[in-house]
Steps between C-alpha positions, in 0.01 A plus 500: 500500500203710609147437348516854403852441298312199370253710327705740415695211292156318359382858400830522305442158283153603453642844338802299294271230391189705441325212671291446816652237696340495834131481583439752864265393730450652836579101628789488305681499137503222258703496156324505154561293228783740382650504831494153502691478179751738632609319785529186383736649232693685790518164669645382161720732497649443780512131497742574206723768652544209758605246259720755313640568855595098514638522191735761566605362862626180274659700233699687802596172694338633790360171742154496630455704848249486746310360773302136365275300796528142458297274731450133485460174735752358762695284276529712214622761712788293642614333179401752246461841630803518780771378261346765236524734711842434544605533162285812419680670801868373347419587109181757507562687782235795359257267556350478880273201518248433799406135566188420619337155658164525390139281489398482148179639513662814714774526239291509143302787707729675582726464173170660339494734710878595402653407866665262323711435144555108492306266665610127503218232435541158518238220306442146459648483129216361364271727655603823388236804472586765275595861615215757544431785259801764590740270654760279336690139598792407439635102559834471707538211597321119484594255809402133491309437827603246785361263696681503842487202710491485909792302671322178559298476166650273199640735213271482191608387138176615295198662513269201583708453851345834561135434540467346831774760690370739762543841348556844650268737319602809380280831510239538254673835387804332462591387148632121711101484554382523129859220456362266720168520398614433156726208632175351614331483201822336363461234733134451490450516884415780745849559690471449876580833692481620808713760630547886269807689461528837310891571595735245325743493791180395717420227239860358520479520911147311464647249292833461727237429769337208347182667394485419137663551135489839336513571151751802485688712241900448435569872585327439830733144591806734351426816709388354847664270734451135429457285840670193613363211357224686212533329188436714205380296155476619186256344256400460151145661412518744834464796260672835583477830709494828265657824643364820325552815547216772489494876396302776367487498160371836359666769225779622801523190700692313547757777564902487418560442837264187547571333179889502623439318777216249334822418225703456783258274647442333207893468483568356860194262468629345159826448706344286722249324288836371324561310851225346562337190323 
């Protein structure tokens, strides 16, 4: 629309309303306190033709359509994300999902921004920050972590045979990092490190090499490729990996389209959970 159409319109409230709602300057235009008013009741409005619009798609039976941009880490995207995808395909097919392997910090920009719909996170359980203002979280999935053992190192029964292994460290973005940490002050010793993985697969290579434990979650042992001779031990009081999923939570979002696939998520997540202890 033109600026002229624009005040054409605005001139055309002002005359309906009997109000002025725009202060002119030669730098600009600026609403007044009744033009205020007025468009936050238009964005009322239409925040509830939207809902009715909802309603009405459910009355009809019609399913969810559109395009919803999902991006998460490496291992969530092989055993979460490609099998959803899958199914989505088979039983939504209105639905067109885009997958995404993203770095955290990259992906809560950009799903701010609106590049993106969902964004998976993953946290330490016991370490979990709450969502900012305008965004939502919603749990999927807990995972106990593991400690995974090189070839030539003796298999541990409990915690305490923990405290004098050589450990991989993890990166400090990395919820594994605020784990081990944690693990630490469990076992009331610093934990010897000395190499740093960020990829799981990596971590599993470094530890098929000889070049310490690492303290991993279930869905990354489940997902990757175990090596010859790794020993994977799982341990009272090694606490659990969460899975959340993030969104924008405002008076439209999240749309029809993403809150399909976050059930569905939600759905093929509780599936596996049910496998795993």
């Amino acid at each position: 629309m033109s600026p002229s159409a624009v005040s054409q319109h605005v001139r055309l409230l002002e005359e309906e309303t009997g109000a002025r709602l725009m202060d002119r300057a030669p730098t600009g235009a600026v609403l007044t306190e009744a033009g205020r008013v007025l468009a936050e009741t238009a964005e009322r409005i239409e925040a509830e033709l939207t809902a009715a619009q909802r309603e009405l798609a459910g009355l009809d039976g019609a399913s969810p359509t559109g395009t919803v941009r999902v991006a998460s880490f490496a291992t969530a995207v092989r055993a979460i994300l490609l099998p959803l995808i899958a199914e989505l395909e088979a039983n939504r097919p209105g639905l067109d999902i885009v997958i995404e392997e993203v770095e955290e910090r990259t992906g809560l920009a950009r799903l701010r921004r609106g590049e993106l719909d969902l964004l998976l996170l993953e946290r330490d359980a016991r370490a979990l920050p709450p969502a900012p203002r305008g965004l939502g979280d919603v749990p999927i999935l807990d995972e106990s972590w593991l400690v995974v053992v090189p070839p030539a190192s003796a298999v541990p029964t409990s915690l305490a045979d923990l405290a004098s292994a050589t450990w991989i460290a993890l990166d400090p973005s990395t919820a594994g990092a605020f784990a081990l940490t944690r693990l630490s002050g469990q076992l009331g010793a610093t934990l010897r490190t000395r190499h740093v993985g960020y990829d799981y697969d990596v971590v599993l290579a470094m530890v098929h090499a000889g070049l310490g434990h690492a303290l991993l979650p279930e869905l990354a042992v489940r997902s990757g490729q175990i090596p010859d001779g790794v020993h994977i031990a799982r341990l009272p009081g090694l606490g659990a990996r969460q899975l959340v999923v993030r969104h924008r939570a405002t008076r439209t979002e999240p749309g029809p389209a993403v809150r399909a696939v976050l059930e569905a998520l939600l759905e093929r997540t509780a599936s596996m959970g049910s496998l795993m202890g």
